[in-house]
C-alpha positions, 0 to 999 in steps of 0.5 A: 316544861317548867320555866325554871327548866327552860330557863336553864337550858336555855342559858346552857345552850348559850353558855356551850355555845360561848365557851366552844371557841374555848374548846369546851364540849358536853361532858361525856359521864354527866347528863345536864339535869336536875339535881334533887341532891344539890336541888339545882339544874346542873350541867358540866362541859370539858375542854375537848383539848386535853393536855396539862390540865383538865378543864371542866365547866360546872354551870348551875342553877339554883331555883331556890336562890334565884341564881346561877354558878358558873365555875370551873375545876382545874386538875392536872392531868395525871390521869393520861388521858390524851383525849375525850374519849378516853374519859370514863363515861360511867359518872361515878367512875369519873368522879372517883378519878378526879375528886381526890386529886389536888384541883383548883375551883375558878369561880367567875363573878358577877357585876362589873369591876370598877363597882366593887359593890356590884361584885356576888358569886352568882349571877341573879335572876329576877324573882317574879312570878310568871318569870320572864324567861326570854329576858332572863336568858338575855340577861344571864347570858350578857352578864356571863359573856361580859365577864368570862373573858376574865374568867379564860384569861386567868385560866392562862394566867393573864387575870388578877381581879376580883371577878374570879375567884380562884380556890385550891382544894385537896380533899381526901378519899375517906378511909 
C-alpha cells in the first residue's frame, strides 16, 4: 500500500477507536476510501445512538495539502429513524436524505487554545519524502485526542472557543 493510504487508515482506526466511547460507529452507506472527486481518503462514522440528531463524522485526508479534517454534520433527526439499521445503505439514497435538510457543520481545529496563532482548520502532516508513517500517526492522532474533547463537549453545548468551529448550512435541492 502506499503511505499516504496507510497513514489514513492508520489515523481512522485510532480516530474509530477514540470517538467508540461517544458512541460513533462505521457508517453503514459509505466506504472509507479514496475519493478521486474530492482527491482525498475520506471515512465517515455516525453515532450508533440515534435520538434528537444525527451525528456523522467525516474524517478526511488530503494528500495534496498534507493535511487532515476532522468535522462533524449534525441534523436533526426528522428522518424517524430510531437506530442504525434503519439508515439506507445505498450511499446516494443517504445523501439525498440528509443533504437538503437544515444541519450544522462542527469543524474541530487544530493547535492549542492559549496560542491563538497555533489555531488552522486541519491538523498538518509532515511534507517529507519517504513519510514517517509511524510518527505521523502519533502525532495526528495526539493532537485530535487533545482537542476533540472540545470537539464533544460543544456538540452538548458545554463548548465556547475557538477550537471549533461550528457553521449552519441549508442547502437547497436543485429544481
Amino acid at each position: 500500500m502506499k503511505p499516504n493510504k496507510i497513514l489514513f487508515f492508520d489515523v481512522l482506526k485510532r480516530v474509530a477507536s477514540d470517538c467508540a466511547s461517544e458512541g460513533f460507529v462505521e457508517h453503514p452507506a459509505y466506504v472509507s476510501a479514496w475519493e478521486p472527486a474530492n482527491q482525498a481518503y475520506e471515512a465517515t462514522l455516525i453515532r450508533s445512538n440515534v435520538s434528537d440528531f444525527i451525528d456523522q463524522l467525516n474524517v478526511s485526508f488530503y494528500p495534496s495539502w498534507h493535511s487532515f479534517r476532522f468535522h462533524i454534520n449534525r441534523s436533526v433527526n426528522s428522518f424517524g429513524i430510531n437506530t442504525i439499521g434503519d439508515l439506507p445503505t445505498d450511499a446516494g439514497e443517504w445523501t439525498d436524505c440528509w443533504l437538503y435538510h437544515p444541519f450544522d457543520e462542527y469543524l474541530l481545529k487544530s493547535g492549542t487554545a492559549w496560542n491563538v496563532f497555533s489555531i488552522k482548520s486541519d491538523f498538518k502532516v509532515s511534507k517529507r519524502k519517504p513519510l514517517n508513517v509511524e510518527a505521523e500517526t502519533l502525532k495526528v492522532c495526539a493532537a485530535f485526542e487533545r482537542n476533540s474533547v472540545f470537539l464533544f463537549n460543544a456538540l452538548r453545548g458545554n463548548y465556547r472557543g475557538r477550537l471549533v468551529d461550528v457553521q449552519h448550512y441549508k442547502i437547497e435541492r436543485p429544481k
